[in-house]
N, C-alpha and C positions, 0 to 999 in steps of 0.2 A: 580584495579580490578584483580582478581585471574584467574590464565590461567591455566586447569585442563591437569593434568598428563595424558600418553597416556598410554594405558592398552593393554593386546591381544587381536587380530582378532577373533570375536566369530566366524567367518567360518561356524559352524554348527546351526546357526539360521537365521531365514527367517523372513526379512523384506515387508511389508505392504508400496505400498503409497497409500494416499488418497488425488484423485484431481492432475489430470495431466494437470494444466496449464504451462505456457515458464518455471516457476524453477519446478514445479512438474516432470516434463519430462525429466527436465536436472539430477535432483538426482536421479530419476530411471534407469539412463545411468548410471552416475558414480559407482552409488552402484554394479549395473551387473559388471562392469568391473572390479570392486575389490574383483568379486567373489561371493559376496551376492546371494544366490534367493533371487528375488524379484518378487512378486505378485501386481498389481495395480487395482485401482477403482477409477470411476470416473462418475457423476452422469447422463456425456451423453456418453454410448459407445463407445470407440476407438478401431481400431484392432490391438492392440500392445500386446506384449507377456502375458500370464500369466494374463488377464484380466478376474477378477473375477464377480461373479455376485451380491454381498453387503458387505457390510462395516462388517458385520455378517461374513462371509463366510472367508473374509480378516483374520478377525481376530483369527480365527481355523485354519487359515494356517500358522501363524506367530509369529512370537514373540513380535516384534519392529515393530509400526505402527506410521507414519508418517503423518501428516495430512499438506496439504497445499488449505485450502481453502480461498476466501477472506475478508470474513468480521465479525464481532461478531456472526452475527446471526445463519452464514453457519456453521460457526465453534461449535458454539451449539448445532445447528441440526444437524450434524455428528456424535459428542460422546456421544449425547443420545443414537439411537439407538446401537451404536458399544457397551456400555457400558454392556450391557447383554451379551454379549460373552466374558466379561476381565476376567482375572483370574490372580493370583499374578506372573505368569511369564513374565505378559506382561510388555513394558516403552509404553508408548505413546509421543512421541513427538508431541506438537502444534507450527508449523512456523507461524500462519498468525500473520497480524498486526492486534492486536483489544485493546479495551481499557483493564488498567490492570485487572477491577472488572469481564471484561467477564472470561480473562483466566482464575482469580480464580474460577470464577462461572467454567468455564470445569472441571477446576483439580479436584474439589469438588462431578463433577459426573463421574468422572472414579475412584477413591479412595476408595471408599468404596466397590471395587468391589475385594480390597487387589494389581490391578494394582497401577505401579507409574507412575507419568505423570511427562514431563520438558514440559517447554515453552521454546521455539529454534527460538525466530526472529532472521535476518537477514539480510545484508544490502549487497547492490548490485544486479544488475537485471539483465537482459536478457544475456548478455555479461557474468559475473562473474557468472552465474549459468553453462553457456556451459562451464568455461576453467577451474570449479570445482573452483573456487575459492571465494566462497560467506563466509563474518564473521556473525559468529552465538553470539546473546546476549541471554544467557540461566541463566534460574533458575529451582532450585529444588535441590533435595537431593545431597552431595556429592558423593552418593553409587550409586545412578540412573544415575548420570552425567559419574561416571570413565564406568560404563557398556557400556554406550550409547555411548563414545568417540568415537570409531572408524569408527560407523555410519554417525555422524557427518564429520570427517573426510573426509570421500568419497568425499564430495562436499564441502569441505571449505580450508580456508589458514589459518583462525585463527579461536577461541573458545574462546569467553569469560566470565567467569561465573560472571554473576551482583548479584545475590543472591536469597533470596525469589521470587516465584513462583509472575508475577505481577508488580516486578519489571524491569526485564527484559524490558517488552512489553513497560512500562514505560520512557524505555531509549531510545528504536524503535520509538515510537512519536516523543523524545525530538528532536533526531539528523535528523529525516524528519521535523520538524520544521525549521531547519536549511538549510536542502536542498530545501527545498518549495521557503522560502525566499530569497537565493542566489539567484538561476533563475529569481525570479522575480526583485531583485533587478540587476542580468545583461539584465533582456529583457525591463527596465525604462533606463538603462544607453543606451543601442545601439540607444533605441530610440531619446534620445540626442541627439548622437556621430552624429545620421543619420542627426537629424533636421537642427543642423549646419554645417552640408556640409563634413564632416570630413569622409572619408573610412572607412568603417566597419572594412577593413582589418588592419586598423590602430589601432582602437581599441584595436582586439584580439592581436596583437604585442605586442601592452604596457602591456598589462595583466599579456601576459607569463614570464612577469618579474616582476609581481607588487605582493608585498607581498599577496594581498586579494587573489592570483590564487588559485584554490581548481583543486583537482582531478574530480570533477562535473563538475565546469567550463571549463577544458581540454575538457573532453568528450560533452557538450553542446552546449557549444559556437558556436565552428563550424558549428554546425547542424542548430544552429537556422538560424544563416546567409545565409546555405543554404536552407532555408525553410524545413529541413529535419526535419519531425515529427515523422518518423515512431516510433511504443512505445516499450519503455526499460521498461518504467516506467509510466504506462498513467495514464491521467488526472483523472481518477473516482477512482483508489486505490487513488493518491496522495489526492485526495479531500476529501477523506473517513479518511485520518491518518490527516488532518486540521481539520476536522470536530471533529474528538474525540479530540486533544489540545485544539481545543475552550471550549467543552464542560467539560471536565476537566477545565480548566482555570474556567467561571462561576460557578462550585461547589466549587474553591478555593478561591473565589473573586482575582484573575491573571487578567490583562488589558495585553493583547498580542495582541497588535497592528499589529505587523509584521504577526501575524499569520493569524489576520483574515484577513489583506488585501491580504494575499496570495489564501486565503479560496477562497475571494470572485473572486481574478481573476480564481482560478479555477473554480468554479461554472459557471461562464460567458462563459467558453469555454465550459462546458456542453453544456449552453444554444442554444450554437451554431455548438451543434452536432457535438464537439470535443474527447467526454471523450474517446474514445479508439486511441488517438494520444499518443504522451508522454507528460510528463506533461510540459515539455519544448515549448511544442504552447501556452503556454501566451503571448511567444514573437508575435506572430502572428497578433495581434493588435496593436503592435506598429512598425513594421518592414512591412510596408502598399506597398501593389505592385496594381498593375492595378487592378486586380482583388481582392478587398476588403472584408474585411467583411461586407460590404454593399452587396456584390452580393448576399448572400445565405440568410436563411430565420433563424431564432434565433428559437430554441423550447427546451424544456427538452426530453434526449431521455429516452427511456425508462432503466429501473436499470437492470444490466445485471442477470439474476436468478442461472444461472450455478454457482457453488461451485468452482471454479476453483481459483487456485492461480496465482500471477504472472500476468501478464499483456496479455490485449487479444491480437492478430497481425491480428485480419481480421481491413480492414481499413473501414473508416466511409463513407457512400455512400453522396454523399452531395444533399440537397435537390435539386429539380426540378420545385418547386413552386417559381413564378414570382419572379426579384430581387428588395431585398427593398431600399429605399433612405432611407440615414440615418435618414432623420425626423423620416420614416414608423417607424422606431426599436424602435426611439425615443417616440414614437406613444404606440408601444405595450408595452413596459415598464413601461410607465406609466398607462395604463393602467391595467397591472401585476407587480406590485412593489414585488422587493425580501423582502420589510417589512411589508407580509402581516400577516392578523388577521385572517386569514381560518385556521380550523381546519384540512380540510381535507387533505387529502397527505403525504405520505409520504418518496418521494424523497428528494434530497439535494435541492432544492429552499424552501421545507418545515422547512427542518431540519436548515436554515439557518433564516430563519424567529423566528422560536423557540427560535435558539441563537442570535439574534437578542432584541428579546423583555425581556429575560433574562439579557442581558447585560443591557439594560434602565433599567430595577429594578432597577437593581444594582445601576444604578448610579444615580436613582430617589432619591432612599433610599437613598445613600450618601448624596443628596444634602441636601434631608429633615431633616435628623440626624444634619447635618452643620450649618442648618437654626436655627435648634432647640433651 
């Protein structure tokens, strides 16, 4: 992979965020300190410097606009309307995590307006946004890239150019596929370690020597042991970047097993009014204390509307309605199967269902082709 040349400080042009969630906020610190004006927006008010009143308004003030919102949709609905204000002096950077066809679909409506767009995903969260050290997976032009460097800069350790616009966001899936999985394959192991009797502490010892150790698992591990959820990286982003693998994987005929079981353990912490913990409370269910997931009451929360990037930090209030026995959950489960045949909805127990009944084609067909 190609690591792009560092160019001069533009100094004299003004940068745009959009969407000050945990990294939103952290690159709008960095960038001031390195001197930038920066101007922010953000689709619920904040009283922070230089807070503009539209994505419109942003964009007559700046040059370089940044967008960190969290998902295809938001990220669509943003450079539509900014898109009327572009003009060929602008870059727009898009950080969110979304599948590769949406980013193309953005670049596609900010281009014609003679701006350039990059796609600038990202890996690292809450931590690595505040010590300015997040790696950026970027595509688009080489001309738009050497410009944009220094912006990038502000808040990162490294830059790496993946290539075509699409690609990038492509790579941002691959290696959260990779971090989804790990997790879940340490929070099935602890749960082992735990069942036969063995220290947890024991566990994490052998680890920090054991070839499989990742820099995830350093930062993880410990937390899970301690019941510590608070979110780096919560449950409804991490579930949102499994849910686009999957669905990619079903338009490629890909059987990602790892992935959907990751999916679905996230989905299940939804269920149980997890999704703004980190995504590390899967462990949660198998590292079983007095107070179980039997206490609290299973439901889907509602999908968070704010545009915001980054993960939320307000914590999840837990319910207050009677505590179930495990049959009861068992009860309403089946009663609400994740395989169902409703159209209606469109949260992730929907979205899950969808791929769901897409993967049985799939493999209906196989069988029937086999049969044939």
């Amino acid at each position: 992979m190609e690591r792009l040349a560092s160019t001069s400080h533009p100094t004299h042009k003004s940068i745009g965020v959009l969407g000050l969630g945990i990294v939103g906020r952290a690159v709008a610190a960095h960038l001031r300190r390195r001197g930038f004006p920066v101007f922010v927006w953000n689709r619920s008010p904040r009283p922070v410097p230089n807070f503009v009143g539209s994505p419109g308004e942003l964009a007559n003030l700046c040059d370089y606009i940044q967008i960190f919102v969290s998902d295809d949709e938001a990220l669509l609905q943003t450079v539509e309307p900014l898109s009327a204000d572009l003009a060929p002096r602008h870059i727009v950077l898009a950080h969110s995590t979304v599948a590769p066809d949406s980013m193309r679909a953005a670049a596609e409506i900010v281009e014609p307006r003679g701006a350039r767009f990059i796609e600038a995903s990202f890996t690292g969260s809450k931590l690595a946004a505040e010590k300015g050290e997040l790696v950026y997976y970027v595509g688009g032009t080489d001309e738009a890239l050497r410009e944009a460097r220094p912006i990038l800069e502000a808040s990162s350790k490294e830059i790496i150019h993946i290539g075509a616009i699409g690609q990038a966001s492509a790579i941002k899936i691959a290696t959260n596929m990779i971090t989804a999985s790990s997790v879940q394959a340490a929070a099935e192991a602890l749960a082992l370690v735990q069942a036969l009797g063995v220290p947890l502490e024991k566990f994490l010892e052998a680890m920090r020597a054991n070839a499989s150790h990742s820099t995830t698992l350093a930062m993880k591990l410990p937390k899970m042991l301690e019941r510590d959820f608070e979110p780096h990286f919560s449950v409804k982003h991490m579930l949102k970047d499994m849910q686009i693998a999957n669905e990619i994987a079903l338009s490629r005929y890909l059987d990602l097993g790892l992935t959907a079981a990751a999916r679905d353990q996230l989905l299940e912490q939804m269920q149980w009014n997890h999704g703004d913990d980190d995504y590390s409370s899967v462990a949660r269910k198998y590292l079983l204390e007095a107070r179980s997931a039997a206490s609290e009451e299973p439901r889907m929360e509602a999908q968070d509307e704010q545009s915001d990037a980054g993960e939320s930090v307000t914590g999840t209030t837990e319910s207050e309605k009677p505590a179930l026995k495990p049959q009861d959950a068992n009860a309403i489960s089946a009663q609400q199967p994740l395989l169902s045949f409703s159209g209606a909805g469109d949260g992730p127990a929907h979205t899950a269902s969808r791929l769901r009944r897409g993967f049985l084609r799939q493999l209906l067909s196989r069988f029937s082709s086999g049969q044939g």
